[in-house]
RODRENDREN-104343 format. One line per field, with one value per residue (C-alpha): residue number from 1; residue in three letters; z, y, x; chain. Coordinates in pm, whole numbers, plus 50000, padded with zeros to 5 digits. Each point is the difference from the previous one (the first is absolute). Layout:
BEGIN
nulum <- (NUM/...)
zavo <- (ALA/...)
w <- (Z/...)
v <- (Y/...)
u <- (X/...)
tifi <- (A/...)
REM end
This chain:
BEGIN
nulum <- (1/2/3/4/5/6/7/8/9/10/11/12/13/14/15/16/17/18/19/20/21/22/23/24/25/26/27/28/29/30/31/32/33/34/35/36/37/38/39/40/41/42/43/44/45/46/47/48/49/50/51/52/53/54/55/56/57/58/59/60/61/62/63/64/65/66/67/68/69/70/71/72/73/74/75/76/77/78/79/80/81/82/83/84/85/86/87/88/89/90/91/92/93/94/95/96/97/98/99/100/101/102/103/104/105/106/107/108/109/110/111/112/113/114/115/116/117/118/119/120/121/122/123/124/125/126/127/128/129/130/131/132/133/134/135/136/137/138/139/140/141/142/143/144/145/146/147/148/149/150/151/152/153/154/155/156/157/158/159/160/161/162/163/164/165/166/167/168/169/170/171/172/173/174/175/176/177/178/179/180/181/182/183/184/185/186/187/188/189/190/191/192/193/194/195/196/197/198/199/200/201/202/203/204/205/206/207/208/209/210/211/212/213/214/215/216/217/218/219/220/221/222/223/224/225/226/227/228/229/230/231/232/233/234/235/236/237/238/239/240/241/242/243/244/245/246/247/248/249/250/251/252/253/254/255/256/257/258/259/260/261/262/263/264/265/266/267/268/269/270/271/272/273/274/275/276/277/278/279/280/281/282/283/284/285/286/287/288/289/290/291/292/293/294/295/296/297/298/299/300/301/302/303/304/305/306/307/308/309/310/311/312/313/314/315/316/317/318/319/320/321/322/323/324/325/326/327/328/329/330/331/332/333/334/335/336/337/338/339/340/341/342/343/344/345/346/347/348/349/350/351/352/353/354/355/356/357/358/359/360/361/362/363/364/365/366/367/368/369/370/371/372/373/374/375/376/377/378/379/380/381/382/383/384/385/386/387/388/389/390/391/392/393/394/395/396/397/398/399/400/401/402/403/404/405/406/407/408/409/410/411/412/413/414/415/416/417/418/419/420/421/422/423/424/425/426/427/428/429/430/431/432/433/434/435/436/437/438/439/440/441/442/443/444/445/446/447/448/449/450/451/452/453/454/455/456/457/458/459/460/461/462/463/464/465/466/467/468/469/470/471/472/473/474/475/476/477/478/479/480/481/482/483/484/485/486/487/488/489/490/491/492/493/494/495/496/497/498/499/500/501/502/503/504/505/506/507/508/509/510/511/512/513/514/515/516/517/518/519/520/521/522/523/524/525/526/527/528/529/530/531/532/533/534/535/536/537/538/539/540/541/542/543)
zavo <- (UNK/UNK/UNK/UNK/UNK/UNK/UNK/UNK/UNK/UNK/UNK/UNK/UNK/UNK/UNK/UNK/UNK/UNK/UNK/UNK/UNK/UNK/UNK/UNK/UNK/UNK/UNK/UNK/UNK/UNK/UNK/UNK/UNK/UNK/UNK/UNK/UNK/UNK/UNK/UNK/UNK/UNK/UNK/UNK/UNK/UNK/UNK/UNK/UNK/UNK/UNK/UNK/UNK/UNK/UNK/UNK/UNK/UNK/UNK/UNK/UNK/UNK/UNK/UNK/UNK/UNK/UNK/UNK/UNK/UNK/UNK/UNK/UNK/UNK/UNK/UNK/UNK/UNK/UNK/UNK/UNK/UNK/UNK/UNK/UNK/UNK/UNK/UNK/UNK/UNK/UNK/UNK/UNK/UNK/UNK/UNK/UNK/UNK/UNK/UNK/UNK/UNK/UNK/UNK/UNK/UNK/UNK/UNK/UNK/UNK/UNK/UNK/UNK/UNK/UNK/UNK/UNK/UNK/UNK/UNK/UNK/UNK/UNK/UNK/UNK/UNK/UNK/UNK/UNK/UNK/UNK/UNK/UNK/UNK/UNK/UNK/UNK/UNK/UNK/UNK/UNK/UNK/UNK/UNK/UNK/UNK/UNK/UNK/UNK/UNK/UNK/UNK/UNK/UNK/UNK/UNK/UNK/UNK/UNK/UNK/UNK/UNK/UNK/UNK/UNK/UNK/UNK/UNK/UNK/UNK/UNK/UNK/UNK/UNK/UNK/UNK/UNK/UNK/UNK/UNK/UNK/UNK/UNK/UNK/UNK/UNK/UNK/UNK/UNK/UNK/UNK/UNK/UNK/UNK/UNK/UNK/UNK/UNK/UNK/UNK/UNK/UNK/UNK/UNK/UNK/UNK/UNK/UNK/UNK/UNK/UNK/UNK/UNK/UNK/UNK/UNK/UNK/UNK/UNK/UNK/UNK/UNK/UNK/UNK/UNK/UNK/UNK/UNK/UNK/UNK/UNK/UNK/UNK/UNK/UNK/UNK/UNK/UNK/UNK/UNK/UNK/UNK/UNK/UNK/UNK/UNK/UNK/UNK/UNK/UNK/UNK/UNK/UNK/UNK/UNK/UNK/UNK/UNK/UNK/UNK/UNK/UNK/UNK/UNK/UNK/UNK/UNK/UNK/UNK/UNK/UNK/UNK/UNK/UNK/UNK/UNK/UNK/UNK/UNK/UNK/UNK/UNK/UNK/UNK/UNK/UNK/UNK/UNK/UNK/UNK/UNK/UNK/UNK/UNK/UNK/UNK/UNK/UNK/UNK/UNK/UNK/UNK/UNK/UNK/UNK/UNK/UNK/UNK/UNK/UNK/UNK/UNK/UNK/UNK/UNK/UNK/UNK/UNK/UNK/UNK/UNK/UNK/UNK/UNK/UNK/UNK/UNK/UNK/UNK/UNK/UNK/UNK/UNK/UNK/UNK/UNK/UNK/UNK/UNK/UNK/UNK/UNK/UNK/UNK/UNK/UNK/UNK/UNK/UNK/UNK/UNK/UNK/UNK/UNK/UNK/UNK/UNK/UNK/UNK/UNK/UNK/UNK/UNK/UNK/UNK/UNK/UNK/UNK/UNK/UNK/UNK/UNK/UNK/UNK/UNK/UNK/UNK/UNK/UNK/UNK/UNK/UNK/UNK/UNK/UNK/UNK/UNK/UNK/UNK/UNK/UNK/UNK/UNK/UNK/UNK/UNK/UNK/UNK/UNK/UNK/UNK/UNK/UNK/UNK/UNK/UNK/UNK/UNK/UNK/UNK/UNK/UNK/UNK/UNK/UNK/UNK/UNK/UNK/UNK/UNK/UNK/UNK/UNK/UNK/UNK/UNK/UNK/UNK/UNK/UNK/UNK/UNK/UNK/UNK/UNK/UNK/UNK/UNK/UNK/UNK/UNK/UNK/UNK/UNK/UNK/UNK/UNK/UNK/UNK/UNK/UNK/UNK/UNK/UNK/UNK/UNK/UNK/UNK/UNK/UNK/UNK/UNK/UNK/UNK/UNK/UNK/UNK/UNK/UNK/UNK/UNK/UNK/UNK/UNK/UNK/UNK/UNK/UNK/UNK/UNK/UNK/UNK/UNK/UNK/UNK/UNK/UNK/UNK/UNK/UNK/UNK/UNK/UNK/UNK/UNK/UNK/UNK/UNK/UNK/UNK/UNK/UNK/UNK/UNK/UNK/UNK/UNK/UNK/UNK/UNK/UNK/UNK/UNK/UNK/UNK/UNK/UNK/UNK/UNK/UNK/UNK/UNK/UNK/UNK/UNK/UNK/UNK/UNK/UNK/UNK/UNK/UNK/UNK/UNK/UNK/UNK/UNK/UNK/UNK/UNK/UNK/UNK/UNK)
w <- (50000/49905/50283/50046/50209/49865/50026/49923/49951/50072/49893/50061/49870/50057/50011/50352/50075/49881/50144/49935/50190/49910/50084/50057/49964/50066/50299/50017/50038/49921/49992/49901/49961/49803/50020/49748/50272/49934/50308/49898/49931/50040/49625/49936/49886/50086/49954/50324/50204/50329/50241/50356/50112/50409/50135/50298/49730/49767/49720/49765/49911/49678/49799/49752/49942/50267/50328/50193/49898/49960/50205/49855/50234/49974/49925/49706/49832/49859/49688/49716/50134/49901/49810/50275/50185/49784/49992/50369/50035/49752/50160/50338/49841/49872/50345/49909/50298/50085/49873/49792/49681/49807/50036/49630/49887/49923/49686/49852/50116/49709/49898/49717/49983/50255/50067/50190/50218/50061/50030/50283/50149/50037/50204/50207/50104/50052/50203/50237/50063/50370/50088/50145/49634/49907/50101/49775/49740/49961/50079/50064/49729/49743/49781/50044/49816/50239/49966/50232/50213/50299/49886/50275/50345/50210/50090/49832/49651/49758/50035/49682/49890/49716/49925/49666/49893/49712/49979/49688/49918/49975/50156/50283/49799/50240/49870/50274/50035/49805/50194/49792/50180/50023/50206/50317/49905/49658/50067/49835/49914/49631/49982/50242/49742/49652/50139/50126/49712/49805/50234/49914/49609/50013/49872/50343/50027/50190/50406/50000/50143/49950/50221/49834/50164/50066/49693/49754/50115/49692/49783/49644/49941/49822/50302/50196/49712/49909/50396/50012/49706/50221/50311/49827/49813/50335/50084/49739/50041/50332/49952/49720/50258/50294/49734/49940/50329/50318/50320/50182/49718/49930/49730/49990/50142/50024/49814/50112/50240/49673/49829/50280/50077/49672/49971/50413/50024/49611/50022/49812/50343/49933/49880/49896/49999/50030/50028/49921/49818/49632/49998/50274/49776/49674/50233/50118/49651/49838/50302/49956/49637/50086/50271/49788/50170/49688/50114/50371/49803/49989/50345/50028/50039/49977/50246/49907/50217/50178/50329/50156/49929/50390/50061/49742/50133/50336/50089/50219/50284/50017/50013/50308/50210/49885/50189/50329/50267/50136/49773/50058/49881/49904/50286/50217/50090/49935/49920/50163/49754/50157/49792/50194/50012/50091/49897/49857/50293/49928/50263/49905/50250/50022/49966/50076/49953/50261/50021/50330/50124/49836/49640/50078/49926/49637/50008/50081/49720/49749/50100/49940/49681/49868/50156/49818/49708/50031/50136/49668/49784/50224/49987/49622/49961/50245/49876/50377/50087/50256/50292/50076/50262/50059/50318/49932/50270/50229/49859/50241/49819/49804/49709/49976/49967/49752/49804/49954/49937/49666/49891/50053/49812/49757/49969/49993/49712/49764/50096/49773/50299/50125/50369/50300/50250/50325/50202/50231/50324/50348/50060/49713/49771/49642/49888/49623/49806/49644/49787/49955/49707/50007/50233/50087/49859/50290/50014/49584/50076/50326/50218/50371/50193/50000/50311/50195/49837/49900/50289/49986/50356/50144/50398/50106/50135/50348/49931/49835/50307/50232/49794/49989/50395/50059/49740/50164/50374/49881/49845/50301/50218/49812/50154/49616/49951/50349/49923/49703/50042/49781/49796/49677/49872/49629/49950/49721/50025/50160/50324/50075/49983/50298/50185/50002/50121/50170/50141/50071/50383/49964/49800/50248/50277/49800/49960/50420/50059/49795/49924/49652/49729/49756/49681/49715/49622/49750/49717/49717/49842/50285/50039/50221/50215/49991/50242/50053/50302/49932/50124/49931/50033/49732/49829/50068/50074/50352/49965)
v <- (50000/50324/50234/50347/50171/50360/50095/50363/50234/50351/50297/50364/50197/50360/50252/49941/49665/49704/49696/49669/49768/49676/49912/49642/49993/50339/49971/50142/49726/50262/50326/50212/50354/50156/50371/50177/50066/49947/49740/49652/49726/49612/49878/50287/49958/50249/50006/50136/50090/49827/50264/49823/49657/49951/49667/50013/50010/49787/50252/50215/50349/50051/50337/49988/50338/49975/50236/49728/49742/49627/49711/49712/49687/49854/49612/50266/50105/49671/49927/50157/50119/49644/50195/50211/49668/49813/50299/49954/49641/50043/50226/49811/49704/50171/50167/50341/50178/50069/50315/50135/49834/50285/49964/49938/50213/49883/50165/49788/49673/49988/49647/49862/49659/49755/49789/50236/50046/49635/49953/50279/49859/49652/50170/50169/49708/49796/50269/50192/50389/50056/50332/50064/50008/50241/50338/49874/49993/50268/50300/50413/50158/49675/49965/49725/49891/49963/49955/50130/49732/50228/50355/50280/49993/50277/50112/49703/49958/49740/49644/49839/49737/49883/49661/50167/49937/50140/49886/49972/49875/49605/49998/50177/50030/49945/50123/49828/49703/49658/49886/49893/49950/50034/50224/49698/50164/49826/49627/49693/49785/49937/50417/50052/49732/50192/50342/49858/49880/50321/50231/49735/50050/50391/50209/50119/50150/49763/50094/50106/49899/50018/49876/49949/50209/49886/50138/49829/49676/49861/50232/49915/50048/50237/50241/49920/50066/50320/50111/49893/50254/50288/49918/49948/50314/50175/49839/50102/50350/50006/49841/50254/50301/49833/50134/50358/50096/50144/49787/50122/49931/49797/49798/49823/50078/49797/50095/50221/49835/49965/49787/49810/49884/49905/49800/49829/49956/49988/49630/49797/49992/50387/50061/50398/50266/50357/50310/50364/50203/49933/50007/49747/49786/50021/49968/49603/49922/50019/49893/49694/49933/50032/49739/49729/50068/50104/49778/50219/50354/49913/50023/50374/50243/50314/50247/50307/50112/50331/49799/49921/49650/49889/50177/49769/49649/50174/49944/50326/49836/49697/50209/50187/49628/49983/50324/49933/49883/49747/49789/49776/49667/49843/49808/50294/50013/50225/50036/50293/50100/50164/50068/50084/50024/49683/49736/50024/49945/49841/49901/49812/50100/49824/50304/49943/49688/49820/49636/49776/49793/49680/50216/50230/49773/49988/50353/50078/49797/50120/50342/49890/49801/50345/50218/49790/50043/50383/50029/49799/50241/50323/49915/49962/50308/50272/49804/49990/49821/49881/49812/49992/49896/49876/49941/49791/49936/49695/49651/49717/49729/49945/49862/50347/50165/49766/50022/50431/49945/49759/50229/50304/49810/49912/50373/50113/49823/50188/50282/50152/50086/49764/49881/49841/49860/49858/49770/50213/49934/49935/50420/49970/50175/49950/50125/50067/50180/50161/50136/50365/50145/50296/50294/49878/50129/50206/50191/50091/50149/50157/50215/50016/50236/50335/50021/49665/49973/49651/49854/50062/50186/50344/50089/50046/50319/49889/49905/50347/50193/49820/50112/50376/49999/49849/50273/50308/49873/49979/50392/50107/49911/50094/50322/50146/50020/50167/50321/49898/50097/49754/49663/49950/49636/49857/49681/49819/49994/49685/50049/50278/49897/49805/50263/50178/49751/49715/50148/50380/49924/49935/50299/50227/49858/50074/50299/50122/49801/50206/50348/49937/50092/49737/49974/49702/50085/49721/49973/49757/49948/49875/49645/49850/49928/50307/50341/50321/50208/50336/50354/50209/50317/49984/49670/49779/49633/49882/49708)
u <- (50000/50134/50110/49786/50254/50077/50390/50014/50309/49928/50265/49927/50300/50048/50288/50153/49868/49911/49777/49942/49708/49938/49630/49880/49649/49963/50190/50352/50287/50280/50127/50282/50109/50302/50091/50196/50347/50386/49986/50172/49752/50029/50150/50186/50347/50299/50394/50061/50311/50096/50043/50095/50026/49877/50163/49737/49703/50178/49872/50076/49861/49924/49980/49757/49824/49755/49979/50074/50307/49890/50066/50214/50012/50336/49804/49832/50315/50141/49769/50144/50328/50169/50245/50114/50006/50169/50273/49997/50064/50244/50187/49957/50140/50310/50027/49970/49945/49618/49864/50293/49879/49767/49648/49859/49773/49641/50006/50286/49791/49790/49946/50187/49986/49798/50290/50184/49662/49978/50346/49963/49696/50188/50297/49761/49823/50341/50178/49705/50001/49939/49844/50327/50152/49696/50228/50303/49770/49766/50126/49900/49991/49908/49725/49762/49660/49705/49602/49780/49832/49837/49869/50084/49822/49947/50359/50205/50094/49954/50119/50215/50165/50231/49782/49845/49654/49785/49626/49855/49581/50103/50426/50161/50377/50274/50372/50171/49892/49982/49656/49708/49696/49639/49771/49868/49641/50051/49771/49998/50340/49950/49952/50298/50239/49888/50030/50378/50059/49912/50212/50288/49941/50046/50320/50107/50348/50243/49979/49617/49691/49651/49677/49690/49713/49653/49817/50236/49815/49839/50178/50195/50411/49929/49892/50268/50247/49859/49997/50343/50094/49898/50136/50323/49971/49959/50324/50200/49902/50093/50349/50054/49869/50266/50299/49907/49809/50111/49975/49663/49813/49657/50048/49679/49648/49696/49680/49736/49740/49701/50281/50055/49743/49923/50311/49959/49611/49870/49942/49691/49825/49950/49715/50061/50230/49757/50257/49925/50300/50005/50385/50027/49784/50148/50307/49867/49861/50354/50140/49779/50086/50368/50019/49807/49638/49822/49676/49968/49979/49636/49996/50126/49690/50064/49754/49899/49708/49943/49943/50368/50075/50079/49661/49783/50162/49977/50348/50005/49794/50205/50331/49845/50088/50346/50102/49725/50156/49712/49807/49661/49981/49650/49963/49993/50341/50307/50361/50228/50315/50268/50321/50292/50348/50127/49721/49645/49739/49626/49769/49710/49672/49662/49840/49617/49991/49692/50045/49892/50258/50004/50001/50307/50260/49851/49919/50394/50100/49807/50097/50375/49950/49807/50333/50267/49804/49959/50368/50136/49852/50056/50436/49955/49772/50198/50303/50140/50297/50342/49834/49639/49884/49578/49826/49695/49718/50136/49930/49896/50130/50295/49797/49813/50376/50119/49683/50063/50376/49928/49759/50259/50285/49775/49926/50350/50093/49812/50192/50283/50194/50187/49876/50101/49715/50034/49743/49784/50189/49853/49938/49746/50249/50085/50349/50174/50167/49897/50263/49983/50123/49882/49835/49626/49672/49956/50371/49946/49649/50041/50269/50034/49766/50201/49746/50057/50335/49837/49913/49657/49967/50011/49995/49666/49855/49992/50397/50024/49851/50222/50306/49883/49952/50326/50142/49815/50120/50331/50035/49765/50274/50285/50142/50079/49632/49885/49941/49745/49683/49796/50092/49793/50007/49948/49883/49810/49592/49930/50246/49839/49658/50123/50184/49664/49806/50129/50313/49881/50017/50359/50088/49787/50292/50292/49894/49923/50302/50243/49812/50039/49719/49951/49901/49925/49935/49963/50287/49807/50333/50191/50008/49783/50317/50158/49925/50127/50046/50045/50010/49694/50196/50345/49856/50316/50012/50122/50166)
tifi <- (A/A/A/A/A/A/A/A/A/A/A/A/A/A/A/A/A/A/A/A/A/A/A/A/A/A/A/A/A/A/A/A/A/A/A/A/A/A/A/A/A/A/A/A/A/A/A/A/A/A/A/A/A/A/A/A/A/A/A/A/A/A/A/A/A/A/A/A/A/A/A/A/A/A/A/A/A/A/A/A/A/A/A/A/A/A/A/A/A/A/A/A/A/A/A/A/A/A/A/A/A/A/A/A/A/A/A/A/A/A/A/A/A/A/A/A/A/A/A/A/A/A/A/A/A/A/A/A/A/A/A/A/A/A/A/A/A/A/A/A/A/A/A/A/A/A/A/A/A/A/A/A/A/A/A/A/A/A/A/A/A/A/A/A/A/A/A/A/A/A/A/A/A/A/A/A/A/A/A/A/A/A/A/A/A/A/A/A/A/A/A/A/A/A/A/A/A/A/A/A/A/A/A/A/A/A/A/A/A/A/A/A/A/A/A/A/A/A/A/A/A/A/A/A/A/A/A/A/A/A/A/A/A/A/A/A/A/A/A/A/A/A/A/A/A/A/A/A/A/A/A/A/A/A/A/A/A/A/A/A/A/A/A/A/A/A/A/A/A/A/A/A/A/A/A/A/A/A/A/A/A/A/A/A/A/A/A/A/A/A/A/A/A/A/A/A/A/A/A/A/A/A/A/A/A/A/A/A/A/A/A/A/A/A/A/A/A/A/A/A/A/A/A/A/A/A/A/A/A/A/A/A/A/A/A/A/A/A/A/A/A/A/A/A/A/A/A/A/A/A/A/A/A/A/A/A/A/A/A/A/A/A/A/A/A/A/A/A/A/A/A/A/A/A/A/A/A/A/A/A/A/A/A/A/A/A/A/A/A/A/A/A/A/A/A/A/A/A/A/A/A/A/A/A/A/A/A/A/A/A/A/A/A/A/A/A/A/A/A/A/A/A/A/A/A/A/A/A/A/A/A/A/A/A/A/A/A/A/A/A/A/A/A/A/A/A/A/A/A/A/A/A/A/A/A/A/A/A/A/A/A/A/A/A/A/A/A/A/A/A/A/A/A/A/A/A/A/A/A/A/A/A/A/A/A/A/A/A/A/A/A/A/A/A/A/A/A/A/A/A/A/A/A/A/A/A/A/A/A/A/A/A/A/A/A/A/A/A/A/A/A/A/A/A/A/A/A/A/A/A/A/A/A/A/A/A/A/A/A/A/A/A/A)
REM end
């Protein structure tokens, strides 16, 4: 029986941003924005320049044109470099002192002939570079080619390595390594053995390796042969660039976010592509055509309606969940979202849930089966990552706990991300780890408070009044201030609403008990933790 399941793609282009939402059923599964910034982003290729090595870190820092310089793990810096280790080794085995041989320029390793690569790749393997060796090696002041594998967060910069990989629609092209494989989504051994078989038939330059991705399942030589012309055409260009640019330099960038996602999620399970710029359409048509998928341009729709297209799939409303912080579940319970520094926090309530006794341990597992569900697709949606950490309602028996950690496994494995999941443990709590490539939904969209300074409180008036009492007994009894006749005090709206009221007896005693006249004016634009004391007379602050 044929399936009825919609799989919609949804792109809404305009001048500063882009968005892509892919809607299952009319329900959104995924979600991505892309702003038009100079910030680094995960695929991009650069010839950049080492600047320091740090022992402790067991990194390098690498210049490569951004504000912040990247971070090159020393396990990170080996792939691709076999000619500079090679040169080492050599040198090591003709006892050249450490470190005085010149460092080869990355420039002059332009690939020749694959023997020497293999050749190099076989000494490397016989004769292993400890990260002790890594210093010897690479050092300040030497080029190096890296890819971006972790965009810039908050205060860090991006995260590279040298292990080069260029996606294309049906091969990820690797130019340092000889592995041929297959993406582990790919099912079905006889599939698996032809599409091996077909990777194992194409022209691939000696010392390069390709993976087959999932949408190539099914597919002819013929796409693979034709994806492998592009990817190696990108190559080329970029060895070319690596002999007559300047170290920081990007070499290579991935495509926009519409021809992304045309080339990661266009698969035949899609059942249409709607976007709504012209150019970005004309843009995936010949896109299409070039990659081999003639047969899905019929799939492309192009939307041209006075009625915003995110309005008239009524996407808008659904967007409004990924940024709340607590969200209801159809059962009647909730989840609570907190993003912080150090881990990702959910806690899964019952909400109003009324069961008698011998129902609630059904009741809490339902509740939990419905949060792992909602929690699966809330990761994928804000795109939140590093360790997260979920408190469900407590379990009585160990079968209910097992039962909601298959179902979250089985959930996790439809993610892109890559995951790790612990068993929920005896506390009720379910640990992983998502891997975080990027800043979350939430950090693109939004900046801290400049109120709160993000942490989503301010004093309270009571607080605030305490404070301004404590202030005024202080200058009352300071003998620089004695001869003043009368304090007038600034303060925003709401503190004094409760200096008035609440607290007037206490402002009546300051007042007998020092002979001072006082005064309290509201200043809307000071903060709602900020006050003033001032004198009435020559205006000036006493501080």
């Amino acid at each position: 029986m044929k399936s009825t399941e919609s799989k919609e793609i949804i792109l809404n282009c305009g001048k500063l941003e882009r968005r892509f939402v892919m809607l299952r059923n009319g329900r959104i599964e995924a979600y991505e924005i892309e702003r038009e910034d100079k910030m680094p982003k995960v695929g991009d290729i650069y010839l950049g320049r080492i600047v320091n090595l740090d022992p402790m870190l067991q990194a390098a820092f690498v210049d490569i044109g951004a504000q912040k310089n990247a971070f090159l793990h020393y396990h990170d810096m080996l792939p691709g470099n076999s000619e500079l280790i090679e040169q080492f080794q050599s040198e090591r085995g003709s006892e050249t002192p450490q470190g005085k041989g010149e460092t080869l320029s990355v420039k002059r390793r332009k690939r020749t002939a694959g023997s020497a690569r293999s050749e190099a790749e076989s000494q490397r393997r016989n004769r292993r570079i400890s990260t002790a060796d890594i210093p010897c090696i690479f050092k300040p002041g030497s080029e190096i080619l890296v890819q971006v594998v972790k965009a810039p967060i908050s205060t860090k910069g991006a995260r590279v390595t040298t292990d080069i990989s260029i996606p294309g629609r049906f091969l990820v092209l690797m130019p340092y390594c000889e592995h041929l494989g297959l993406s582990t989504r790919i099912e079905g051994a006889g599939e698996r053995e032809r599409l091996r078989k077909i990777l194992a038939d194409l022209e691939l330059p000696e010392g390069m390796g390709l993976i087959c991705r999932t949408v190539g399942a099914g597919r002819k030589a013929n796409f693979f042969k034709n994806d492998l012309g592009i990817l190696l055409d990108y190559w080329h260009k970029i060895e070319e660039d690596m002999e007559n640019i300047k170290a920081p330099a990007l070499l290579f960038t991935e495509p926009n976010l519409i021809e992304r996602s045309v080339r990661d999620f266009l698969t035949e399970d899609i059942t249409g592509v709607v976007v709504d710029d012209k150019d970005a359409y004309r843009s995936i048509i010949s896109s299409l055509k070039r990659i081999g998928g003639k047969k899905m341009t019929g799939k492309i729709h192009f939307y041209n309606s006075a009625v915003p297209v995110y309005e008239y799939y009524k996407i808008n409303d659904q967007l409004r969940e990924v940024f709340q912080r607590e969200l209801h579940l159809p059962g009647g319970g909730a989840i609570v979202i907190d993003e912080t520094e150090a881990m990702i926090a959910i806690d899964v309530n019952s909400g109003h849930g009324r069961k008698s006794a011998a129902d609630q341990p059904d009741f809490i597992l339902k509740t939990n089966l419905e949060a792992a569900e909602e929690i699966a697709r809330q990761l994928i949606l804000r795109d939140i990552g590093g360790l997260v950490v979920i408190d469900f309602i407590d379990m009585r028996t160990q079968k209910d706990r097992d039962e909601v950690y298959k179902l979250m496994k089985k959930l996790v494995k439809e993610d892109r991300a890559k995951t790790k999941l612990l068993p929920i443990s005896k506390l009720g709590l379910m640990e992983m780890t998502r891997q975080r490539e990027r800043e979350s939904i939430l950090d693109q969209v939004f900046n801290p408070c400049p109120y709160c300074n993000g942490t989503g409180l301010v004093k309270s008036a009571l607080t605030m009044s305490a404070e301004i009492q404590r202030r005024l007994n202080s200058v009352l009894r300071d003998r620089r201030y004695k001869d003043l006749a009368a304090i007038r005090v600034f303060m925003h709206p709401e503190v004094l609403a409760r200096l008035r009221n609440e607290d007037s007896q206490i402002l009546d005693e300051l007042e007998k008990k020092y002979k001072h006249a006082l005064s309290f004016r509201i200043d809307p634009l000071l903060h709602c933790e900020e006050f003033k004391l001032v004198d009435p007379e020559t205006g000036v602050e006493l501080v």
